[in-house]
Each structure stands twice: as structure tokens, then as C-alpha cells.
C-alpha positions as CSV (number, residue, x, y, z in Angstrom):
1,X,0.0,0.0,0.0
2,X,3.0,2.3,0.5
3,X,3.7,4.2,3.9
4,X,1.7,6.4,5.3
5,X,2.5,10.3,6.0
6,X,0.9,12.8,9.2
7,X,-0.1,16.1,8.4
8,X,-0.1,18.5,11.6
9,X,-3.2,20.8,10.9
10,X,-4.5,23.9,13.2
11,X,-7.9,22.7,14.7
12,X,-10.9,24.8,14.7
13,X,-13.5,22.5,16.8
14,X,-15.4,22.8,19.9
15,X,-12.8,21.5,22.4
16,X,-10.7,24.2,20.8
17,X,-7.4,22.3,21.0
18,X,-4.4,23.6,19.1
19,X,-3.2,20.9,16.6
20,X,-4.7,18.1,14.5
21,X,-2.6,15.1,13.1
22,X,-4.8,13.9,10.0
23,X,-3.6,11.0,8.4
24,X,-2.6,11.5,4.5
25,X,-3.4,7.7,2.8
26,X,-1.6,7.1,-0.5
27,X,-2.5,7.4,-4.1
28,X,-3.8,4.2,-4.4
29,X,-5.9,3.8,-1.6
30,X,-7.2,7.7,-1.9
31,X,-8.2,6.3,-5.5
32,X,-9.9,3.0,-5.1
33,X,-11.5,3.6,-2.1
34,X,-13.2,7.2,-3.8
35,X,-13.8,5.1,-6.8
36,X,-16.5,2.3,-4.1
37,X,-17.4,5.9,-2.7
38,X,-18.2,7.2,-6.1
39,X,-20.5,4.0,-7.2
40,X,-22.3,3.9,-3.0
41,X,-23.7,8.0,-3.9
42,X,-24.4,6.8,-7.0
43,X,-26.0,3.5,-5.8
44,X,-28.2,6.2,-3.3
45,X,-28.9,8.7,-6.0
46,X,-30.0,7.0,-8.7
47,X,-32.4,5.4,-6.6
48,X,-34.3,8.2,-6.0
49,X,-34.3,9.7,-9.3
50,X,-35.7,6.5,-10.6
51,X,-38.4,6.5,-8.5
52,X,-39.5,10.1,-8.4
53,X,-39.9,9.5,-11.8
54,X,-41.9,6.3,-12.2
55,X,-44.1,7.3,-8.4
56,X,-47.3,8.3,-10.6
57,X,-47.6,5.2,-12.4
58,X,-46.7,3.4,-9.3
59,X,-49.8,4.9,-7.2
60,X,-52.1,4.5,-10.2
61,X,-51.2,0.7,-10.4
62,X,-51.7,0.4,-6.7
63,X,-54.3,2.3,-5.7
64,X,-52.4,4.4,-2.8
65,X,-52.9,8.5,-4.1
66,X,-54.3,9.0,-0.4
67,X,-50.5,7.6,0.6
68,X,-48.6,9.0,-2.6
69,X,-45.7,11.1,-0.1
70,X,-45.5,7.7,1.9
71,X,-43.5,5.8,-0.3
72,X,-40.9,8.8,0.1
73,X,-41.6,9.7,3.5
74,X,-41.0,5.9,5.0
75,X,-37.9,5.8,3.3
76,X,-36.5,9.2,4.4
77,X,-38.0,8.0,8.1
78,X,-35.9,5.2,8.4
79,X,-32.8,6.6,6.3
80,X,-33.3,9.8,8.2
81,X,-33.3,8.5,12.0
82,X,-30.5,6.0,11.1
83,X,-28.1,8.6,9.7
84,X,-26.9,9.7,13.0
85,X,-26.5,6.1,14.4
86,X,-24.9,4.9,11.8
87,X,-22.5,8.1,11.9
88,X,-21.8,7.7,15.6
89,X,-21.0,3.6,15.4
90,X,-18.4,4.6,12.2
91,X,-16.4,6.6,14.6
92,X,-16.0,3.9,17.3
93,X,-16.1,1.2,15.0
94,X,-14.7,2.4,11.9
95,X,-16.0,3.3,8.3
96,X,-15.5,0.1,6.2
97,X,-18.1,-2.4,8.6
98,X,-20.6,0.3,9.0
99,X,-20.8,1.4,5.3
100,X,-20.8,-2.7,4.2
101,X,-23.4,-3.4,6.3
102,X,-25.5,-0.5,4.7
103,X,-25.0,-1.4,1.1
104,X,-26.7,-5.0,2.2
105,X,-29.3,-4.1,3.5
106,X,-29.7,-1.4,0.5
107,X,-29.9,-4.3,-1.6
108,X,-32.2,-6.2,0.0
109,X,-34.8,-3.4,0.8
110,X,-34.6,-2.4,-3.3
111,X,-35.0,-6.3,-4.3
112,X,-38.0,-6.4,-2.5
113,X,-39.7,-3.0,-3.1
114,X,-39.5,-4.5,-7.0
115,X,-41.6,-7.1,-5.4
116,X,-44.4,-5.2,-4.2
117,X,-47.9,-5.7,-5.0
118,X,-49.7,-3.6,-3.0
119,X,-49.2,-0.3,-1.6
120,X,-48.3,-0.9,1.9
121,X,-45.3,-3.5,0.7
122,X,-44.0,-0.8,-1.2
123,X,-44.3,1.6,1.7
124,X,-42.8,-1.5,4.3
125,X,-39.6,-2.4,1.5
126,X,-39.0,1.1,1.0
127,X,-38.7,1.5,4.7
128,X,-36.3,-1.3,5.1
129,X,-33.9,-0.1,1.8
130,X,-34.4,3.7,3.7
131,X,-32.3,1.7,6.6
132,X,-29.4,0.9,4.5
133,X,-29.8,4.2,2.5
134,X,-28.7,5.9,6.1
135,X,-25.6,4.7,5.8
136,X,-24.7,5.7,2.2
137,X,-25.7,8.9,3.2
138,X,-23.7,9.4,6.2
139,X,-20.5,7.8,5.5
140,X,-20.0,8.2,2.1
141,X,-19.7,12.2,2.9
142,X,-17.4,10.9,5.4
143,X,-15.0,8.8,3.8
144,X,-14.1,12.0,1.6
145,X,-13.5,14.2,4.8
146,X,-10.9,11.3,6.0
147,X,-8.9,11.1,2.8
148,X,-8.6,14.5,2.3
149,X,-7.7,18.2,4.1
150,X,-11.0,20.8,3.6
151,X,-9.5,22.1,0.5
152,X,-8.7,19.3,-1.3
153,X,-12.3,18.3,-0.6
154,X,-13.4,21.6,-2.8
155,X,-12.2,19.5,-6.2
156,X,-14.1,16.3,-4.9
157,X,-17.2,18.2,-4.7
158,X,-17.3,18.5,-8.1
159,X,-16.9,15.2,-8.7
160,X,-19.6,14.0,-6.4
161,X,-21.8,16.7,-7.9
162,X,-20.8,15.2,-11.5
163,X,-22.2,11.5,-9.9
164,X,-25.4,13.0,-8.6
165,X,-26.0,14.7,-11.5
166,X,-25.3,12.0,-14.1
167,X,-27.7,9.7,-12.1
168,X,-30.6,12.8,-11.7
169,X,-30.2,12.6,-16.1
170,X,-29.8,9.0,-16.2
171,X,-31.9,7.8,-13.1
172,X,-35.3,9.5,-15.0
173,X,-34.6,8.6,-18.4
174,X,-34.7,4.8,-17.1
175,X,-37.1,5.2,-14.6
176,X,-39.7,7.1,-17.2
177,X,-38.4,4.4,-20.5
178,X,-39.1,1.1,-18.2
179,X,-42.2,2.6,-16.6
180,X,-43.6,3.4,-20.2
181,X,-42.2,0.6,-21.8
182,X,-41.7,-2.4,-19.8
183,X,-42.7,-2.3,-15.9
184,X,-42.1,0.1,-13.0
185,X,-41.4,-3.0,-10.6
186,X,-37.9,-3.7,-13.0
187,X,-36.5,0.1,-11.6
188,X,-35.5,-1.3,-8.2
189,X,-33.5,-4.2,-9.9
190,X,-31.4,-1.6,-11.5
191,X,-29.5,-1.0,-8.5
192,X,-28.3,-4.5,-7.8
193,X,-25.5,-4.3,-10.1
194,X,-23.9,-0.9,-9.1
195,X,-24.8,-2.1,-5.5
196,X,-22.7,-5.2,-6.0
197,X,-19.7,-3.7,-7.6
198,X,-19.7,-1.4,-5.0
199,X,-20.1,-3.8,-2.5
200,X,-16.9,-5.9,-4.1
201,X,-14.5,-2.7,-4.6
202,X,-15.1,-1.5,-0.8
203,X,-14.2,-4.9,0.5
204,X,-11.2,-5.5,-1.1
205,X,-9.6,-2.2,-1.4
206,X,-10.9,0.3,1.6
207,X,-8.3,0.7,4.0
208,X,-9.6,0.3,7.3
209,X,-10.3,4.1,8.5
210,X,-10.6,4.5,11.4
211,X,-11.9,8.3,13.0
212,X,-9.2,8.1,16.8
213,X,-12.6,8.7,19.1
214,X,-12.3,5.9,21.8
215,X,-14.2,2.9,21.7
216,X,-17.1,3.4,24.3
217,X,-20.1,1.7,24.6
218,X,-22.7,2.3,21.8
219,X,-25.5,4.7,23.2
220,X,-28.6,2.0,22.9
221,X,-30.8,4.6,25.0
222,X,-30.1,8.1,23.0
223,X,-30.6,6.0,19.7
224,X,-34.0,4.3,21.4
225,X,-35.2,7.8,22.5
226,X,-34.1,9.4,19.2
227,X,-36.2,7.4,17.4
228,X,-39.1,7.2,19.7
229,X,-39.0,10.9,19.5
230,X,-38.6,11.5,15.8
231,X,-41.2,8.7,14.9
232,X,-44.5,10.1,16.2
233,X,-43.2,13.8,14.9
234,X,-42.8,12.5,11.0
235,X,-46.0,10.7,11.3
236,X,-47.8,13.8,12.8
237,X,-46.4,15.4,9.5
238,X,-47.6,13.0,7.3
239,X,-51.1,12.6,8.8
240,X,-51.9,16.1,9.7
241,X,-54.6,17.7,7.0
242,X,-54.6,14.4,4.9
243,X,-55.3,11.3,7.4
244,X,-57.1,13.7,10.4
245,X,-57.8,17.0,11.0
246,X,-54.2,19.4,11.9
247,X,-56.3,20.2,15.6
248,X,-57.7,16.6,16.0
249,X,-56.4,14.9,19.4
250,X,-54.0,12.5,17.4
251,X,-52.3,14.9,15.6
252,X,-51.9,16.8,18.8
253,X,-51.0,13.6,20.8
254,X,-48.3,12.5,18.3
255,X,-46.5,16.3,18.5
256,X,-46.9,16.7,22.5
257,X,-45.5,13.0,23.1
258,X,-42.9,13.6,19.9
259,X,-41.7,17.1,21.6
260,X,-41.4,15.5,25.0
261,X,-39.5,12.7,24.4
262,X,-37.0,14.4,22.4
263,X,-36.7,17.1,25.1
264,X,-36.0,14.3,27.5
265,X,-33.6,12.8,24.8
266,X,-31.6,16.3,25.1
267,X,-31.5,16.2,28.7
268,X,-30.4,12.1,28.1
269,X,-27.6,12.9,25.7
270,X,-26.1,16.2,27.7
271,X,-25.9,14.3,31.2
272,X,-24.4,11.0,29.4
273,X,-22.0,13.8,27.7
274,X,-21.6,15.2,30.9
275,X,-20.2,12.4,32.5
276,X,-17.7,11.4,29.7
277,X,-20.0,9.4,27.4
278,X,-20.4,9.0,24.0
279,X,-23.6,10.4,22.8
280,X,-25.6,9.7,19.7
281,X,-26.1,13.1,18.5
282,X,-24.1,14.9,21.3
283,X,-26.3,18.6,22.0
284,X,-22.5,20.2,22.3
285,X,-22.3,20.3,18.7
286,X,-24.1,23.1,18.6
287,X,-22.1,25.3,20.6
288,X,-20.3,25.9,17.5
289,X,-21.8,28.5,16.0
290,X,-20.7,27.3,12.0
291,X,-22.3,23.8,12.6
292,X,-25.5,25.6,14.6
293,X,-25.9,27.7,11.6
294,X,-25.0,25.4,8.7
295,X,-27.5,22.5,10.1
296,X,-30.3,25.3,9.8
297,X,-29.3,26.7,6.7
298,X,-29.4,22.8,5.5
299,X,-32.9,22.1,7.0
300,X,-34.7,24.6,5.7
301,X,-32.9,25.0,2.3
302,X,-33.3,21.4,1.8
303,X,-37.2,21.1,3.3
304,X,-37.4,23.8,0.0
305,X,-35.4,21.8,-2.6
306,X,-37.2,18.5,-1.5
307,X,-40.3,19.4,-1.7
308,X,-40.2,21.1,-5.0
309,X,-39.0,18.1,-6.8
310,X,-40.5,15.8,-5.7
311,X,-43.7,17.1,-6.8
312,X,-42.1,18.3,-10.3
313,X,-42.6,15.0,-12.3
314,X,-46.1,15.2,-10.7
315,X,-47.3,18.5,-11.8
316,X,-45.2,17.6,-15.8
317,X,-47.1,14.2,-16.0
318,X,-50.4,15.1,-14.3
319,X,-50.9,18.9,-15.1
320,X,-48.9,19.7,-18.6
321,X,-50.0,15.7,-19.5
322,X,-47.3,14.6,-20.3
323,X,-45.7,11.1,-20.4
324,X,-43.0,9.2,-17.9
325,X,-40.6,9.4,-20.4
326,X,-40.7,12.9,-21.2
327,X,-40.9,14.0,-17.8
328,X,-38.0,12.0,-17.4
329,X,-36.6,13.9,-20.1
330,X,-38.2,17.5,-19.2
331,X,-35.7,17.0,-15.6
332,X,-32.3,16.7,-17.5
333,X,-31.8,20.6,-18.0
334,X,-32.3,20.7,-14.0
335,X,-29.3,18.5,-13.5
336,X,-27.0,19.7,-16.1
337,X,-26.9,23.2,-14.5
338,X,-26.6,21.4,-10.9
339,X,-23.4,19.8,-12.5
340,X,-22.2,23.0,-13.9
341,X,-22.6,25.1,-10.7
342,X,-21.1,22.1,-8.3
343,X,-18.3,21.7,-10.2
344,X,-18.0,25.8,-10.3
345,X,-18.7,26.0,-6.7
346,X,-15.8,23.2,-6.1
347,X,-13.0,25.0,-8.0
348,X,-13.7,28.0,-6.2
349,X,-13.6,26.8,-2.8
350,X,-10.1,25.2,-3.4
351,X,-8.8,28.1,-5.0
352,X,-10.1,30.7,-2.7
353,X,-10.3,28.5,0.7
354,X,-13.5,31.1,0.9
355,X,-16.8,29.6,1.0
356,X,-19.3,32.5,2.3
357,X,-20.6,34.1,-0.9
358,X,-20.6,31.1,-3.1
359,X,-23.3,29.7,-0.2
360,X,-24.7,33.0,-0.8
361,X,-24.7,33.1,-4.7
362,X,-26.3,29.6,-4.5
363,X,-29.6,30.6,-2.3
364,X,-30.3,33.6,-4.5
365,X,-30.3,31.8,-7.3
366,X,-32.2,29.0,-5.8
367,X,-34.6,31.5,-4.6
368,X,-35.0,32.7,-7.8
369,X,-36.3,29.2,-9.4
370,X,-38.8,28.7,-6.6
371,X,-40.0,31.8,-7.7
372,X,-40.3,30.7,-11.1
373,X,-41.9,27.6,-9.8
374,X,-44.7,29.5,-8.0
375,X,-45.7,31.2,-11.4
376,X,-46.6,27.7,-12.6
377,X,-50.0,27.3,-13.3
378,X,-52.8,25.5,-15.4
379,X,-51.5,26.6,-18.6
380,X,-47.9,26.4,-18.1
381,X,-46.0,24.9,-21.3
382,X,-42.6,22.6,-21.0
383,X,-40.7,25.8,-21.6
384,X,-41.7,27.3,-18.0
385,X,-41.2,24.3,-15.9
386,X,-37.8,23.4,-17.8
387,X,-36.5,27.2,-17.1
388,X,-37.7,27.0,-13.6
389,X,-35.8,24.3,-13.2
390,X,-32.6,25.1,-14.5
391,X,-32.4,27.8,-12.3
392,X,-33.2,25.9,-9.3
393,X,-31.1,23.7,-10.3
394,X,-28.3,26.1,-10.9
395,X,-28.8,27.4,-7.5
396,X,-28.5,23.8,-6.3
397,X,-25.9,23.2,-7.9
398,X,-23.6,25.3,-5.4
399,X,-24.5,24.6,-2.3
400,X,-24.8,20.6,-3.0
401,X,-22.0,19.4,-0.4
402,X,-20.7,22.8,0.7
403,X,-22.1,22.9,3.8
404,X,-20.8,19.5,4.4
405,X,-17.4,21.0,3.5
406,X,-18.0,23.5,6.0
407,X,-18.5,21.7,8.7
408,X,-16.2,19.3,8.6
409,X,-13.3,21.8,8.0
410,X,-15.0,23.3,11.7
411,X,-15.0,20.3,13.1
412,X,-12.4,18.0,12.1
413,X,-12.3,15.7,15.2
414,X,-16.1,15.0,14.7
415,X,-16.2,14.1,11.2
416,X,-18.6,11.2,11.9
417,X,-20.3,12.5,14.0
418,X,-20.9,16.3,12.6
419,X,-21.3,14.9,9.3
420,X,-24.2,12.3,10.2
421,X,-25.6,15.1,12.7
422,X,-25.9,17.7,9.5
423,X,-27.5,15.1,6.7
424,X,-29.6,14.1,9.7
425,X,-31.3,17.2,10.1
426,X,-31.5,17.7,6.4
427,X,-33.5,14.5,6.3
428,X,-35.0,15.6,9.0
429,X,-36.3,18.6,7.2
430,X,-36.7,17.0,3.4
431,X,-39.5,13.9,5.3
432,X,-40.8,16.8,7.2
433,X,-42.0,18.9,4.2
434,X,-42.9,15.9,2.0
435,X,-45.6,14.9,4.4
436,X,-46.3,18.3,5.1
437,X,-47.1,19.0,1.1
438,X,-49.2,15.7,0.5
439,X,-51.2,17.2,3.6
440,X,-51.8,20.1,1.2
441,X,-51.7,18.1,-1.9
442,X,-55.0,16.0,-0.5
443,X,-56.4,19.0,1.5
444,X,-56.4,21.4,-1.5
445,X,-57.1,19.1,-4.7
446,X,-61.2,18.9,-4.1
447,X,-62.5,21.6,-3.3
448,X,-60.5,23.6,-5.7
449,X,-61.4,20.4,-8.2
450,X,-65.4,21.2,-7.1
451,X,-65.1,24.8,-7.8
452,X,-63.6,24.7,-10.9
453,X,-66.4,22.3,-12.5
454,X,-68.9,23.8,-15.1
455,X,-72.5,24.6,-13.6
456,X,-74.0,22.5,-16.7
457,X,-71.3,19.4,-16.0
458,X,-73.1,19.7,-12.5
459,X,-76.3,19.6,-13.8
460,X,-75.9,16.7,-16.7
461,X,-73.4,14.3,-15.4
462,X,-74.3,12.0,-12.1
463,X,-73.2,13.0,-8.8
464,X,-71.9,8.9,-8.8
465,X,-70.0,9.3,-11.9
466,X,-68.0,13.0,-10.5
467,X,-67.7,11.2,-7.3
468,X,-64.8,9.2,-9.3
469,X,-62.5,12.2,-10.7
470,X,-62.3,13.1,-6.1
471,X,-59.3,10.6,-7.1
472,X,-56.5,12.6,-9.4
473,X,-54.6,9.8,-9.7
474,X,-56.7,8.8,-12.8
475,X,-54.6,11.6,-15.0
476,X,-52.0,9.2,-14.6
477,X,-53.7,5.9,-15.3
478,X,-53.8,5.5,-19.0
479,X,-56.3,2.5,-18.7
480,X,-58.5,4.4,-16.1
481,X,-59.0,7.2,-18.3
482,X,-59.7,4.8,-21.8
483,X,-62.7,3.5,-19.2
484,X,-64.1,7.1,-18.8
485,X,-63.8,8.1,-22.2
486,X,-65.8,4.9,-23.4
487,X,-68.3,5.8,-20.8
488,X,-68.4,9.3,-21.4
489,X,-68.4,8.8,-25.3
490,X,-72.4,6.4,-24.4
491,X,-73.3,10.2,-23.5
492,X,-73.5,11.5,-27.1
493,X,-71.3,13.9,-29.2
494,X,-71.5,16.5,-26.0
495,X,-69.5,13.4,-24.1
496,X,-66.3,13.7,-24.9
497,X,-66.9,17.4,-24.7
498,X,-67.9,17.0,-20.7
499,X,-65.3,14.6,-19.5
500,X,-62.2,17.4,-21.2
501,X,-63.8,19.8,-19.3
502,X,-63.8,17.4,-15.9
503,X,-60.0,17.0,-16.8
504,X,-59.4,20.4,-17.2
505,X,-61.1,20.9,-13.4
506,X,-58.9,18.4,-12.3
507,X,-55.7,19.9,-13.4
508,X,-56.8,23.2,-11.2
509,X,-57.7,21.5,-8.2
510,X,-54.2,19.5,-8.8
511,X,-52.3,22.8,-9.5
512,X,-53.8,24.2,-6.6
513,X,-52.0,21.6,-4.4
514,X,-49.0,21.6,-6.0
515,X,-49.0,25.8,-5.5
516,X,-49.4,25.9,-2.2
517,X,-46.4,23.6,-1.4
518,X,-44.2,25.6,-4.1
519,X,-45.2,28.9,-1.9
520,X,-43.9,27.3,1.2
521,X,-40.4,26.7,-1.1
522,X,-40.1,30.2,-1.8
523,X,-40.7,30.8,1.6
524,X,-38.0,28.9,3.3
525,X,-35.3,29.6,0.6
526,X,-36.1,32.9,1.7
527,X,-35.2,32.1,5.4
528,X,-32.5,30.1,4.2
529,X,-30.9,33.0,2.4
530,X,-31.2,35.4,5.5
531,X,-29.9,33.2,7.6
532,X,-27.0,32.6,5.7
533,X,-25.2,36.4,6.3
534,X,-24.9,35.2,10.0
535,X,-22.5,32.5,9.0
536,X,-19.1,32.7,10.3
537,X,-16.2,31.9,7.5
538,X,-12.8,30.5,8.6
539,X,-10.3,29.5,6.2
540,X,-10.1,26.0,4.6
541,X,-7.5,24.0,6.2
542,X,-5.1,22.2,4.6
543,X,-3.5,22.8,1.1
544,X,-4.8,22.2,-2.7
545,X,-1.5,19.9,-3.3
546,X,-1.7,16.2,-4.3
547,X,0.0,13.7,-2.1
């Protein structure tokens, strides 16, 4: 493997201490082990582009638009409240067990979500694959903090951006082509391969990485009342305005028992601290102010980001009508600016060892395609949504990993643990606002559906037969609608007539929905981007040389 080298490096963390020895690995093992890196965020991301895509045909086929955001939400759930575990047990274990372990179960969870046949196995495997997907997500961002000093990590954040947004052009264009073509249950097998190759270049070439935090017993409780707490809170955010009323008694039960556990998981994780433990999620992190500030800047930046895409291919396929395939297609500008912009962002950050007004640059021009994504409405063309989404895209594009970057160069002795601890509460606030928006989705689609219908379509056409378009997820059944329009074509030449107009009063009430959560966007990139000026900067550590 060739010997090893120490770099002495001036520490900027919480405990303050003067010096840092990082560990410089070789060529080769900086290589291969960033080449199994490169294939695990590619494993992660192309799963979700995949699905995005191919999640309208999926809910027409089985019957679940009343539990559309779940399929998301139960895998962010699980990913979301293993992320810090899994971050924790990496630095008293090491990388290489933890991030193996996580692949596995990865594959397993995506073999059988290809299974499903009903809704709530698709909602149960994604669960299980969101478990493994915790561990991509944490350590991946990890691994690259341990090879390499903050500035060197500016270059690599071009190259992850490259991955992510290859698999956001090519994740859509397969996920759309076999949903279309051959079968939506076929886009979860796609990820055995590049899971297994992975799998194969991580066991046999990773060095074994280990973070120097002493081994100490794992912290069953914190992790038990972490995800006690988190649990009923996510749920209360799925359920509230869809499932039960936002004021009804289990909404309010679910936040009051979700709040008080989590206080009491605080209180849990600062005494343990306290007496020389090794906390979960330890509450000390935030007492530096770059992490405090950087974990809200993520939160509510990404709660913005997530929501708007996912409900992108929704509002192309189910408002502008158009197919998987092209919506697959209609996302590929998005991506190509994200690529541009991260690779941008990257070059600058090594150059400059600066990273302040790039975050900066990148939340006003993400602001500025949520804006563009408000103005959607009925009648938008391909042309609006694709320049709405370049921009966002663009904006996107720069502050991909930067924050990660960021904290890590703050906290270089927490690694693990300040890297799980941010992607955490960005999961934390992407499941958050999913559930949130198919609250609104559901709460706003019928009566704005109701109010848009034609007096005389009222008046001619059986309460029975409206009684079926309360469901929009027919737009995106092709063999539902070739039903209605054989029914409605038994009602004369006016019939065809009538059931374009009940379309067209379906497309509102969805639009309405879709709106209201691409206000809420706006709104929080607009927090995001205040907050943002408060951010302390501190040099980059570390040189741009190659060892």
C-alpha cells in the first residue's frame, strides 16, 4: 500500500485544542476507495431519481394517491433516524463495517420494493432499503472528509456533484423508459448491479479508516429515544390535514408526546456527555456556531429543494400531461446546471479556501427558481417548468456538499459524527416537508377540483360518476381514463366534450396543491438565504497539493 504520511493541521473544533494530526493515505488507496465511494452516492442517488420519476404510475397501479408522499416519507424516516446512528458507530467502529453493512441491507430493501404488490409493501420495503440508505448517506460524505484536508475536498465536490447529477439525467430517463415501456417494478432491480460492484471494490480495497474517538459503549438509550422521538413527529407530519384534521387529538398527541420525548432525549444525551460518554447526537455540537448555523441553513434549504422536486414529475405528468418518459426527459436541464454550478462552486472553494458568498450566490439563485416555480399554473408549457428548473437547479448546484465541507473543516475531530448530525437534520427537514405537502396536496385538490367544474357538468353528469374524478390519480392511469372516455363517449357527441372539461377541473384542483407547497419553497429559501449572512467563515484548512 506504501507508507503512510501525518499532516499537523491547526484545529478549529469545539474542544478548541491547538493541533490536528490527519492521516494522509496514498495514491492508491485515496483512488480506489473514492472510486467504491463514487459507485455507493451513485448507488443512493439513482435510486431516488428513478423513483421520483416512475411514483405516478406506481400509485395509479396500486391504488395508494391517499398515501402517494409515503412511499418517500417511509424511506426518508428510516434513512433519516439511522443517519446519526450509523454516523456515531463509524467513529468507534470504523467506516468500512458500518458502510458494508449498509449497502446489504440497501440491496435487500430495493430487491424487495421491485416485489411489491400492493401499496403498503411498497411503503414497508422502502422502509427497510431507507435503513441501509442511512448509511450511504452518512458515511460516504465521510470517507471523503478522512482522505482529504478541507480544500482538497473543494475539487471532490465537483466530482460528487458530476455523480449526482449523471444519475438525476440518467436515473429519470430509465425510470420514465421502463415505466412506459416495460414495468415500474424492474427500476429497483437496476440498483443490484452498481450495488454489487460497490459492495466488491469496498471490501477489497478500503483501508480500514478509522476516525481516533475511543471505543465506548454504543448509546442504545439516545438512539432508542431518538427514534421514539422522531417517529410520532414525522407521522404527525404526514397525517396532519390528509389522514385527520391538523387540531384533532392525534395529531396533537403525536407532536406533545414527539416534543417531550425528544426534550427528555436532550437532557439524556447532555448528562451522558456530561459524564464522559459517547452520545448519539451529542447537543455540544451546537455550541459551534458554524455547525449551529450550517445545520439550519441545510434544514430549511433542503425542506425547500425536496419538496419542490418531488412534486415536479407530478405537476409535468399530471398537469402539462405529459408522459414518464418525457418527464424524465423534461428534468435533465435541472441536472446539467446542478453539474455545472457544483463543479464551479468546487474549483472555487479550493482556489479561494472562501466559502461564504458562493453559499450565498447559490440561495439567490435557488430562490430565484422557486420563484419561477410559483408562477406555474394550469397553462404552463414545457418551456416554463424546464427554465424554472434550470435555475433551481443552478442554485442547487452550489451549495450541494458545501455545507458539508464546511462543517467538517469546523469540526475535524467529529467528522462522523458532525457529518451524520448535518445530513440528519437535512433528512429531518426534506421527510418533514414531504408529508407536510401531500397534507396540502390532499387538503387542496377537491374543493378547488369542485369549484372549478362547469355549472352545466353539475347539472348533466351524475353525482356517482363525478364522485370518481375526487381521485386525481386517474390523470395518470392510462387504462383508467380509456374507461371514462368509453363511458363518457355512451353520452353522445357532448361526451367527450364534458369529460375534457372534468379533466381540465382536475388539473386546477391539482395545480392548486402543487401551488401551495411551491409557496412554502419560496418561503423557506427565503429564510434560508437570510440566515445565511450570519454564518461565520474561517479559512479552509489544509493545502490544494496532491499527495
Amino acid at each position: 500500500m506504501g507508507q503512510r504520511s501525518t499532516l499537523t493541521e491547526p484545529r478549529d473544533d469545539v474542544t478548541n485544542s491547538a493541533q490536528l494530526v490527519m492521516p494522509l493515505y496514498t495514491n492508491r488507496e485515496k483512488v480506489v476507495t473514492m472510486i467504491g465511494i463514487l459507485l455507493v452516492m451513485l448507488l443512493a442517488s439513482l435510486d431516488s431519481t428513478i423513483v421520483s420519476t416512475a411514483m405516478p404510475r406506481i400509485i395509479a397501479d396500486l391504488q395508494g394517491f391517499d398515501r402517494y408522499a409515503w412511499v418517500s416519507t417511509a424511506y426518508m424516516l428510516t434513512s433519516t433516524i439511522a443517519v446519526p446512528i450509523y454516523g456515531k458507530l463509524s467513529d468507534q467502529i470504523g467506516r468500512k463495517p458500518i458502510l458494508i453493512f449498509g449497502i446489504v441491507l440497501f440491496l435487500v430493501g430495493s430487491a424487495l420494493s421491485g416485489l411489491s404488490q400492493t401499496m403498503n409493501q411498497m411503503i414497508g420495503f422502502r422502509a427497510l432499503q431507507g435503513l441501509g440508505a442511512g448509511s450511504l448517506m452518512s458515511l460516504a460524505p465521510t470517507v471523503v472528509g478522512d482522505l482529504f484536508t478541507p480544500r482538497e475536498r473543494g475539487k471532490w465536490q465537483g466530482v460528487t456533484g458530476g455523480v449526482f447529477g449523471i444519475s438525476s439525467i440518467v436515473g429519470p430517463l430509465i425510470g420514465g423508459w421502463l415505466t412506459e415501456y416495460a414495468s415500474w417494478h424492474g427500476i429497483f432491480y437496476v440498483n443490484i448491479p452498481i450495488g454489487l460492484i460497490a459492495l466488491l471494490v469496498l471490501i477489497f480495497t478500503m483501508p480500514a479508516i478509522q476516525s481516533g474517538v475511543a471505543r465506548s459503549g454504543v448509546d442504545y438509550r439516545g438512539a432508542a429515544l431518538l427514534i421514539i422521538g422522531t417517529l410520532p413527529l414525522l407521522l404527525a407530519f404526514s397525517w396532519g390535514g390528509s389522514q385527520y384534521p391538523w387540531f384533532s387529538l392525534p395529531i396533537i398527541g403525536l407532536l406533545v408526546f414527539a416534543v417531550a420525548v425528544l426534550v427528555g432525549f436532550i437532557f439524556y444525551e447532555s448528562r451522558l456527555a456530561g459524564h464522559g460518554g459517547e452520545p448519539i447526537l451529542a447537543p455540544g455540537l451546537f455550541k459551534n456556531r458554524i455547525f449551529a448555523i450550517s445545520t439550519i441553513i441545510t434544514t430549511v434549504t433542503s425542506m425547500a429543494l425536496y419538496g419542490s422536486v418531488f412534486f415536479i414529475p407530478l405537476f409535468v405528468q399530471g398537469v402539462i400531461g405529459q408522459s414518464a418518459t418525457n418527464s424524465g426527459l423534461l428534468m435533465t436541464p435541472m441536472m446539467l446546471a446542478s453539474v455545472v454550478t457544483s463543479i464551479l462552486a468546487g474549483q472555487l472553494v479550493s482556489r479561494l479556501g472562501k466559502y461564504k458568498w458562493i453559499a450565498i450566490t447559490g440561495l439567490v439563485v435557488s430562490l430565484g427558481g422557486e420563484a419561477l416555480l410559483v408562477l406555474l399554473n394550469a397553462g404552463a408549457n414545457e418551456g416554463q417548468v424546464t427554465l424554472a428548473m434550470i435555475v433551481l437547479g443552478a442554485g442547487l448546484g452550489f451549495g450541494m456538499s458545501l455545507y458539508t465541507l464546511i462543517v467538517q473543516n469546523a469540526m475535524p475531530r467529529r467528522i462522523g459524527q458532525a457529518t451524520s448530525a448535518l445530513i440528519f437534520f437535512r433528512s429531518i427537514g426534506g421527510t418533514l416537508i414531504l408529508g407536510l405537502m401531500g397534507s396540502i396536496l390532499n387538503a387542496a385538490y377537491l374543493p378547488a377540483f369542485q369549484q372549478a367544474l362547469p355549472t352545466t357538468i353539475r347539472q348533466k353528469v351524475p353525482d356517482q360518476v363525478l364522485r370518481s374524478f375526487n381521485d386525481p390519480q386517474i390523470l395518470l392511469a392510462p387504462d383508467t381514463m380509456a374507461k371514462l372516455q368509453a363511458q363518457f363517449a355512451s353520452y353522445g357527441a357532448q361526451g367527450p366534450v364534458m369529460l375534457q372539461q372534468i379533466i381540465e377541473a382536475m388539473r386546477v384542483g391539482l395545480v392548486q396543491g402543487i401551488h401551495e407547497g411551491f409557496v412554502i419553497g419560496l418561503i423557506l429559501m427565503a429564510l434560508g438565504l437570510l440566515i445565511v449572512f450570519f454564518l461565520p467563515e474561517i479559512p479552509l484548512r489544509g493545502s490544494t497539493r496532491n499527495k
